[in-house]
KEKE-3310 file (N, C-alpha, C; in steps of 0.2 Angstrom, whole numbers, plus 5000, padded with zeros to 4 digits):
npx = (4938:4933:4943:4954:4948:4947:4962:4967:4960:4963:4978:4978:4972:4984:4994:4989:4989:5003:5004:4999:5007:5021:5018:5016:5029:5038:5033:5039:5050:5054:5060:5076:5089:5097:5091:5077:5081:5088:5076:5065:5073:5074:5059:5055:5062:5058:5045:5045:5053:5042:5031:5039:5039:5027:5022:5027:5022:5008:5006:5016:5025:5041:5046:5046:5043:5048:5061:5079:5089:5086:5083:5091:5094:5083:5074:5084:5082:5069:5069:5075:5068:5055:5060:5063:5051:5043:5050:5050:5033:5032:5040:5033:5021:5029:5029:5016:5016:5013:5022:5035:5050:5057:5066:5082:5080:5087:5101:5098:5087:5080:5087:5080:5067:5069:5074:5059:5051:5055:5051:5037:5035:5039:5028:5017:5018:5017:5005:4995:5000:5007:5001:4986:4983:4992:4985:4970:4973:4977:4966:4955:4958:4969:4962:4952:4959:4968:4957:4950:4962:4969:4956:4956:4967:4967:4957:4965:4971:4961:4961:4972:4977:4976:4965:4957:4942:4947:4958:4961:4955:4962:4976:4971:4970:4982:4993:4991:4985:4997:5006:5002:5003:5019:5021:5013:5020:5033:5033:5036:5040:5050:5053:5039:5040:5051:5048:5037:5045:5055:5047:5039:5050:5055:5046:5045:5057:5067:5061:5051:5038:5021:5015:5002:4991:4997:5004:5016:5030:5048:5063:5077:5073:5065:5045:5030:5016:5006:4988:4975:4969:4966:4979:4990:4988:4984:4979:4983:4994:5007:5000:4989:4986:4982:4992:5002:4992:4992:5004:5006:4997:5004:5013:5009:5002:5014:5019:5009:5009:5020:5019:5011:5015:5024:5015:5011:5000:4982:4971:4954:4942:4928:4922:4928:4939)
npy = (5014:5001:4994:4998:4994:4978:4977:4980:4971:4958:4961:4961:4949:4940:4946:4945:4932:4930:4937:4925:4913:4919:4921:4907:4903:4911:4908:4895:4896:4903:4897:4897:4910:4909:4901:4911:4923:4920:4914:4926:4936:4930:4928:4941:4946:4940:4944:4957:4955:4949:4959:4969:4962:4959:4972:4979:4972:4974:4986:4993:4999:5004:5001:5012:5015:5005:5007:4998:5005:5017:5010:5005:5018:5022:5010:5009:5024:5023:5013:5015:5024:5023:5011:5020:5028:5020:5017:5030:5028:5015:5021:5031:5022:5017:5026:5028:5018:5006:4998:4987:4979:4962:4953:4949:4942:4933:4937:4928:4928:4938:4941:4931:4937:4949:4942:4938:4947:4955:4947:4948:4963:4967:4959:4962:4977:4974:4970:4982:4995:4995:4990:4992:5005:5013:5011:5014:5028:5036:5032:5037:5047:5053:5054:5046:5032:5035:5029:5019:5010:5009:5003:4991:4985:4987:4978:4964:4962:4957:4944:4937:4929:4935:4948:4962:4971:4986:4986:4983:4994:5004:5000:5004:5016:5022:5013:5011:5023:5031:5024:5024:5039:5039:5034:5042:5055:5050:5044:5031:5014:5010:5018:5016:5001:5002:5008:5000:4988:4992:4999:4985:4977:4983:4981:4970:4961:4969:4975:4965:4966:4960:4958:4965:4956:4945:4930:4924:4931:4937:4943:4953:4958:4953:4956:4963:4969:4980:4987:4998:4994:5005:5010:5003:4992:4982:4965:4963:4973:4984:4992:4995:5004:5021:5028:5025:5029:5040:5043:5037:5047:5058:5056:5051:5065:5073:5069:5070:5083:5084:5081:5087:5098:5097:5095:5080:5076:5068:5074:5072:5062:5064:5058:5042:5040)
npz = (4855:4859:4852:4863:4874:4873:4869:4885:4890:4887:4891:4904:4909:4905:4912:4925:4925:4927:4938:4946:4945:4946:4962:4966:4961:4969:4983:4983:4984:4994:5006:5005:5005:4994:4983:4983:4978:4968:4961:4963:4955:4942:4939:4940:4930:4917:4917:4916:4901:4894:4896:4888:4874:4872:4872:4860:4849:4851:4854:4844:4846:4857:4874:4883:4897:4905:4900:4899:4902:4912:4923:4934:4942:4942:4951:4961:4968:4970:4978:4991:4994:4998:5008:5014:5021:5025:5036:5041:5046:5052:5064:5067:5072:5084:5090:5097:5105:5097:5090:5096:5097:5100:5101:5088:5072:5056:5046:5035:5032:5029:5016:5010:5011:5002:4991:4988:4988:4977:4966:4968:4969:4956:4947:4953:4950:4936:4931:4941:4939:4925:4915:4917:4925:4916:4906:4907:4913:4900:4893:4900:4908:4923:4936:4936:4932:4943:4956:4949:4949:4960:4969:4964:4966:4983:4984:4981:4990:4999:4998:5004:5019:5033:5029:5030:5028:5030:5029:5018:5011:5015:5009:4997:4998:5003:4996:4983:4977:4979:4973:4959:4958:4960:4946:4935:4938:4933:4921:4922:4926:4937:4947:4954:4957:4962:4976:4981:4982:4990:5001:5006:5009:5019:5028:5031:5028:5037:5048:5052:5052:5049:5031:5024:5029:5027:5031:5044:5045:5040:5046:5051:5061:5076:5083:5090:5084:5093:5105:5097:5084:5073:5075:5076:5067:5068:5065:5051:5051:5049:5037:5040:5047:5053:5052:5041:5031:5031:5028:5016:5008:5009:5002:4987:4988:4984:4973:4964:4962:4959:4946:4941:4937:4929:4918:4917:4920:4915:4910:4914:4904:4897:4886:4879:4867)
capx = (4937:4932:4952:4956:4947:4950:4970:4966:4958:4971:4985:4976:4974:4991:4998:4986:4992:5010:5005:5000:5014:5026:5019:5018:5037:5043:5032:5041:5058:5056:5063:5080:5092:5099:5085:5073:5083:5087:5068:5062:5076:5073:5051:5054:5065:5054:5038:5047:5053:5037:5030:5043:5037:5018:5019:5030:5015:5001:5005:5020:5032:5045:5040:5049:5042:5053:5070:5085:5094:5084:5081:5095:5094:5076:5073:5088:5079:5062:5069:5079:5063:5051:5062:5063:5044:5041:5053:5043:5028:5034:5043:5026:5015:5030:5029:5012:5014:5009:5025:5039:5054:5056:5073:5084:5077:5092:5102:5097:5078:5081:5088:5075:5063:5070:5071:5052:5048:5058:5046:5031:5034:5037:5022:5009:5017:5016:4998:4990:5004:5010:4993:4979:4983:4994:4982:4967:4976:4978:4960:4950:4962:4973:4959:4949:4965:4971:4952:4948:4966:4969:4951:4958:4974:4968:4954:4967:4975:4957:4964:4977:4975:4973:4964:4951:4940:4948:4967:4961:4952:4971:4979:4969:4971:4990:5000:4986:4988:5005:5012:4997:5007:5024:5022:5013:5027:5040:5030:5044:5038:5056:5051:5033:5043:5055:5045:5035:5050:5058:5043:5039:5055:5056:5039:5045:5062:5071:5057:5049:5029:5018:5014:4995:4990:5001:5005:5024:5037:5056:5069:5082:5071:5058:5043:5026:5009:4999:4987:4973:4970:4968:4984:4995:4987:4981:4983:4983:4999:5006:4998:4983:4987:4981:5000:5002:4988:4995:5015:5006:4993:5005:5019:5005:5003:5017:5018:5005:5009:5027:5016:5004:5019:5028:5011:5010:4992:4980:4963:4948:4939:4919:4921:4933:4941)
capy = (5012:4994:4992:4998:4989:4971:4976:4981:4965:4954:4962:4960:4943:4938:4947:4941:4926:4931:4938:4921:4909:4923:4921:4903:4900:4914:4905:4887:4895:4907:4895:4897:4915:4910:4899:4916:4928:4917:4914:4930:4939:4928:4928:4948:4950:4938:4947:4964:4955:4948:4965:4972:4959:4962:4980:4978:4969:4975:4995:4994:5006:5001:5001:5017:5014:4999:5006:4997:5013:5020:5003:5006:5024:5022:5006:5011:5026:5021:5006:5020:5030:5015:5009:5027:5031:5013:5018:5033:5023:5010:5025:5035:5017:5015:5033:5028:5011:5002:4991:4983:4975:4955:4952:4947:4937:4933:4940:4924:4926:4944:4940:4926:4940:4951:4938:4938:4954:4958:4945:4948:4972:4970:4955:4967:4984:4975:4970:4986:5002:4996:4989:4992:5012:5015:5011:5020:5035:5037:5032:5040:5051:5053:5055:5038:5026:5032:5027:5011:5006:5010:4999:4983:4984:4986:4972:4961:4960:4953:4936:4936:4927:4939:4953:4966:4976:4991:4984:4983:5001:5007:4998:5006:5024:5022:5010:5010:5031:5033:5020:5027:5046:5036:5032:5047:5059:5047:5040:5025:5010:5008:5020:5013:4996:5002:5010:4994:4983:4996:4997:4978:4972:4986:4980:4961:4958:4973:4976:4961:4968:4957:4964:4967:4952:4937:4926:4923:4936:4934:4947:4957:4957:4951:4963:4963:4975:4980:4991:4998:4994:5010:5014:4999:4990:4976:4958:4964:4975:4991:4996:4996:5011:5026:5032:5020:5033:5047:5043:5036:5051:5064:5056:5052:5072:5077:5066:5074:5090:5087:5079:5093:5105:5095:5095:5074:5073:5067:5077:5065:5061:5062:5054:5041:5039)
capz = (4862:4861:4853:4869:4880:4871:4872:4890:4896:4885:4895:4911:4910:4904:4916:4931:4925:4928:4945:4950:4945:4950:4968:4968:4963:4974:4987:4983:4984:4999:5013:5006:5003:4988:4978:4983:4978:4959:4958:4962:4950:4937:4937:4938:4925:4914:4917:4913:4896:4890:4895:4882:4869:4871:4870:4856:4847:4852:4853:4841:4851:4862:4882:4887:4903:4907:4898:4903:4901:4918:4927:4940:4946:4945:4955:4969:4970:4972:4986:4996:4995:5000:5015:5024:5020:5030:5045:5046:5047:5060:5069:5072:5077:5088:5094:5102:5107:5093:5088:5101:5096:5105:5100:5082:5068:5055:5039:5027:5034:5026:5012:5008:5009:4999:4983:4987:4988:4971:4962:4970:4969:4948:4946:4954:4948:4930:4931:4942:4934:4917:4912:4922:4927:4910:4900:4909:4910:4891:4890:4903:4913:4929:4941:4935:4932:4952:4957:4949:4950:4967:4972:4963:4970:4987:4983:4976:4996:5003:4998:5009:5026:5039:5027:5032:5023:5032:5027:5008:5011:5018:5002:4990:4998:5003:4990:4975:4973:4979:4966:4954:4956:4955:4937:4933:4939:4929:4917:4923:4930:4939:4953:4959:4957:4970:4982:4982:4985:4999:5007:5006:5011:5025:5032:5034:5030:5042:5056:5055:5056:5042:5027:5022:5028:5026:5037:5045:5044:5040:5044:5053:5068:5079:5082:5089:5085:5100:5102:5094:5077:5069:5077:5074:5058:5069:5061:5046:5048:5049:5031:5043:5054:5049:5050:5035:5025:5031:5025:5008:5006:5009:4997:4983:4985:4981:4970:4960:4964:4952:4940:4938:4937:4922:4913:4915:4924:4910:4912:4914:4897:4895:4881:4878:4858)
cpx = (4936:4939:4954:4957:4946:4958:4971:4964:4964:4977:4983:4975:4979:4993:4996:4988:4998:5011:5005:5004:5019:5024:5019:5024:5040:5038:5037:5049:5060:5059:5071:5084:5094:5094:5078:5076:5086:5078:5064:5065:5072:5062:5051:5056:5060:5048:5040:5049:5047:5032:5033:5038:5030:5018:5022:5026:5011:5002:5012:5022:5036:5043:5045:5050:5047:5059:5074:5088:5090:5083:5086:5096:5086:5071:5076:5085:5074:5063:5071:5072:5057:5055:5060:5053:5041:5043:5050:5038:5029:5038:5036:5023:5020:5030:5022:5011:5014:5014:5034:5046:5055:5062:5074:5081:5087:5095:5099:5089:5077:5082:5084:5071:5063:5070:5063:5048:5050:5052:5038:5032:5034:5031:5016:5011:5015:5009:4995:4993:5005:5006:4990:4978:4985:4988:4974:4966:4974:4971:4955:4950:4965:4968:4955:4953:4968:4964:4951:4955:4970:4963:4954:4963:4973:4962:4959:4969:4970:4956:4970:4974:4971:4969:4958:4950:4945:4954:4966:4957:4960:4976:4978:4972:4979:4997:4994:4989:4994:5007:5006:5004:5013:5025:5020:5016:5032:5037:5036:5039:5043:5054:5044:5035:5048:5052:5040:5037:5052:5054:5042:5041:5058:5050:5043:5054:5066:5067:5051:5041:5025:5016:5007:4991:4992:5004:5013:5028:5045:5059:5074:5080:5065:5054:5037:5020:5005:4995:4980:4975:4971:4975:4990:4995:4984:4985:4986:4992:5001:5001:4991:4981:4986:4987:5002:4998:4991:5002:5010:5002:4999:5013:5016:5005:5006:5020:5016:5005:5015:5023:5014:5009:5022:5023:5010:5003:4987:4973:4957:4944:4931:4919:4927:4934:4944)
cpy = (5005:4991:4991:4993:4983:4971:4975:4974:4959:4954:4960:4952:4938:4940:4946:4934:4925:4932:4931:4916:4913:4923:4914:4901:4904:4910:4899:4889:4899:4905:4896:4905:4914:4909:4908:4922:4927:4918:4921:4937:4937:4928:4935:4952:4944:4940:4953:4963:4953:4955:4968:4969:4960:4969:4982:4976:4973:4983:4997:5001:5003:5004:5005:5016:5009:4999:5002:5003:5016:5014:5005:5013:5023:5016:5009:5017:5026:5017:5011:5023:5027:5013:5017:5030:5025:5015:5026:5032:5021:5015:5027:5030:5017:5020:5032:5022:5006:4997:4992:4975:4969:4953:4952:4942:4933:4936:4936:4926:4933:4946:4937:4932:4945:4949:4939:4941:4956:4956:4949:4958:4971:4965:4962:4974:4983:4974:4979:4993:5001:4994:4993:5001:5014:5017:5018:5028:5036:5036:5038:5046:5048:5051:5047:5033:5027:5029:5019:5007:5006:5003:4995:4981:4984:4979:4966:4958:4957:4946:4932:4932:4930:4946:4953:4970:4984:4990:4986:4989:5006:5006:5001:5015:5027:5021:5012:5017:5031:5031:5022:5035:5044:5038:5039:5054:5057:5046:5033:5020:5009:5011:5018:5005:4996:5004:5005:4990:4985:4993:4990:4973:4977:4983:4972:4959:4963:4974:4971:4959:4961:4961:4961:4961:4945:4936:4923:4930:4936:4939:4948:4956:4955:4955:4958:4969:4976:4986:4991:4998:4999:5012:5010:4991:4983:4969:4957:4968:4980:4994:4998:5001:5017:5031:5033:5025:5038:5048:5044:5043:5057:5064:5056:5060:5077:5074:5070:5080:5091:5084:5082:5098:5103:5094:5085:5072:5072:5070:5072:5069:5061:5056:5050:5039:5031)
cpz = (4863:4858:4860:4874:4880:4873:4881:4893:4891:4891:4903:4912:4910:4908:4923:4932:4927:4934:4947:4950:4946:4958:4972:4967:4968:4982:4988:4986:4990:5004:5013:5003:4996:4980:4979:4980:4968:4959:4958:4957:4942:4934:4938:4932:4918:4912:4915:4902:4891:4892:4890:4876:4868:4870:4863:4848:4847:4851:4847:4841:4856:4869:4885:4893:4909:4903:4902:4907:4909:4922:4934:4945:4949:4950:4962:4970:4974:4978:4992:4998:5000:5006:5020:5023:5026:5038:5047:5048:5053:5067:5074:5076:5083:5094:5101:5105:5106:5090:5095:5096:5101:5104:5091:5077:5064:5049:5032:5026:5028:5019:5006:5006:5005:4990:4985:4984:4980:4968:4963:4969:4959:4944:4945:4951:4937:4927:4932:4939:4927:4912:4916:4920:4920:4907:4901:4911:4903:4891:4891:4908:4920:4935:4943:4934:4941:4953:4955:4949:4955:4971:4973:4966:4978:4986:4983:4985:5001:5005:5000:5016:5032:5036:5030:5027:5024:5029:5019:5005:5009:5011:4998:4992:4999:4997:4984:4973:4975:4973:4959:4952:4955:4949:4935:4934:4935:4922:4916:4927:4936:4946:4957:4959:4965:4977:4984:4985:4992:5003:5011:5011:5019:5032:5037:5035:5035:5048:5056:5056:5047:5040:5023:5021:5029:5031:5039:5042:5043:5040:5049:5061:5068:5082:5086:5087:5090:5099:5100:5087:5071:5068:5074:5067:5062:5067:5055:5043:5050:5044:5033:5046:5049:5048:5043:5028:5025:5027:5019:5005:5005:5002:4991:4981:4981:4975:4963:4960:4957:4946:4937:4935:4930:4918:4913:4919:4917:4913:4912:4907:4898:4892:4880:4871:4857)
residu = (UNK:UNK:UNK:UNK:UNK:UNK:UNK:UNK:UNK:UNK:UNK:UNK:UNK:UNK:UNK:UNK:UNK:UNK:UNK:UNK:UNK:UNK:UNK:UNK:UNK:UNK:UNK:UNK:UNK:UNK:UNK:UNK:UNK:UNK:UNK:UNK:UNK:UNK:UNK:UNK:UNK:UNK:UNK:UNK:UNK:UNK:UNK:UNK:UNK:UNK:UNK:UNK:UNK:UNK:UNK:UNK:UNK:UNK:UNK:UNK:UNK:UNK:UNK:UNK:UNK:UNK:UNK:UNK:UNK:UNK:UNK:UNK:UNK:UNK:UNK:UNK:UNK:UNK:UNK:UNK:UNK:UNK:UNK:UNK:UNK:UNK:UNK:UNK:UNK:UNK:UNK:UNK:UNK:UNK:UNK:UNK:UNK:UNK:UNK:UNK:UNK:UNK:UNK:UNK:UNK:UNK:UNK:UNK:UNK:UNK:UNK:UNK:UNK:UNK:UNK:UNK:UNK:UNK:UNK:UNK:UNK:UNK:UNK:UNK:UNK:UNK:UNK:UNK:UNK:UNK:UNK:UNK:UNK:UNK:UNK:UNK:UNK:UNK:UNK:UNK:UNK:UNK:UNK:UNK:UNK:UNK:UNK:UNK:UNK:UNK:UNK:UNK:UNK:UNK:UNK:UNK:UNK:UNK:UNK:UNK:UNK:UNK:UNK:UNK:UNK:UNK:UNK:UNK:UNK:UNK:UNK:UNK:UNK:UNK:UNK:UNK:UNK:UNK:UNK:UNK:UNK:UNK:UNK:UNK:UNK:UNK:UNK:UNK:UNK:UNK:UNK:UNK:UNK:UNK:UNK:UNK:UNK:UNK:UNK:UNK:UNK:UNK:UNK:UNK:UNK:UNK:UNK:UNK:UNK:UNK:UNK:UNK:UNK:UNK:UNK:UNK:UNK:UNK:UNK:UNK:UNK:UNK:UNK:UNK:UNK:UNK:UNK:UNK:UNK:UNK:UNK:UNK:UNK:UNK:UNK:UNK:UNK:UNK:UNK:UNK:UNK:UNK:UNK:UNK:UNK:UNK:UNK:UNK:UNK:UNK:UNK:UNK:UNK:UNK:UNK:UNK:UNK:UNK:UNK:UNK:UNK:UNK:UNK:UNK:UNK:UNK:UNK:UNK:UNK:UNK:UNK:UNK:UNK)
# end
């Protein structure tokens, strides 16, 4: 146990240290389509190789989770899956009121945000899924790795500008377990990477609403939230609408549902070994 959870907080701080230089270069580079789209390629596939090379180390086994061999189905699926789960989302707030299109943004602004997003969806899926969740699965079970890594992840969004406790409630209950059952359905980081990115890059760079917080928007189009806040995420977002929980809840389920079925749910541990 005490192996573990020394490996455990090693990985966690190296790779906290990865989120945050991963969000300040794709911060530097976001103003332009092409430097955003190199820097956030380039700080994502950096952080997926010293991932390789630490687990290679320290667990002496190759990091299945992050094959090449699956990287491409498993992303493109995950992003397809992640954008229409969003335009359900923004459909329902808009079914009650809750978001309004103002006019066109433009293709570079969209672009721009897409390099961002790439860096910024495999930073945080390498810190809170391929550490954080991975590991306390295997230790402690399925039930305890969604919970405590669900919490952090929506904590993690209180340091964002416009955040609420209620926003980093929503995050924990939507994104943290949805991308929590991801993995544990694939045992693939590739798919809660892509539903990450979709969603992400559907929030801000195609409809234009901010995403969990952050301040300015760059996409496709121009938008506003009105409204109550339960309804339309407030300042904080859509990810604030209780739409937002319901998509994430209802996908996390089934989620877990195919998990359970293929035998990949990890029972919770009394005892950990």
């Amino acid at each position: 146990m005490q192996r573990i959870g020394l490996r455990l907080l090693g990985l966690l701080v190296v790779f906290g240290i990865v989120l945050v230089v991963s969000a300040l270069l794709n911060s530097a580079a976001s103003g332009n389509p092409v430097t955003a789209l190199l820097v956030g390629g380039l700080t994502a596939t950096g952080g997926i190789l010293l991932y390789r090379l630490l687990v290679r180390r320290l667990e002496h086994r190759e990091a299945d989770e992050v094959s090449p061999a699956t990287l491409l189905p498993g992303v493109l699926r995950g992003t397809a899956a992640g954008i229409a789960l969003f335009t359900v989302t923004i459909a329902l707030i808009a079914a009650v009121g809750g978001y309004r299109i103002t006019g066109w943004g433009s293709l570079s602004a969209a672009i721009a945000t897409l390099g961002t997003m790439i860096g910024a969806a495999v930073a945080e899926e390498l810190l809170f899924r391929a550490v954080l969740f991975r590991i306390l699965q295997d230790w402690a079970g399925t039930a305890v790795a969604l919970t405590v890594s669900g919490a952090l992840f929506g904590a993690l969004h209180l340091f964002n500008p416009a955040a609420t406790l209620w926003g980093a409630l929503a995050i924990a209950a939507e994104a943290g377990v949805m991308l929590g059952a991801a993995y544990t359905a694939t045992r693939s980081l590739w798919l809660p990477i892509g539903l990450h990115l979709g969603w992400n890059f559907a929030e801000s760079g195609l409809f234009g609403t901010v995403v969990s917080g952050t301040t300015g928007t760059h996409g496709l189009l121009r938008s506003v939230t009105e409204g109550p806040a339960v309804l339309s995420g407030g300042a904080f977002g859509p990810e604030g609408s209780i739409f937002a929980i319901l998509v994430g809840g209802v996908t996390a389920a089934v989620l877990l549902r195919h998990a359970h079925t293929h035998g990949r749910i990890v029972p919770t541990r009394r005892t950990a070994r």
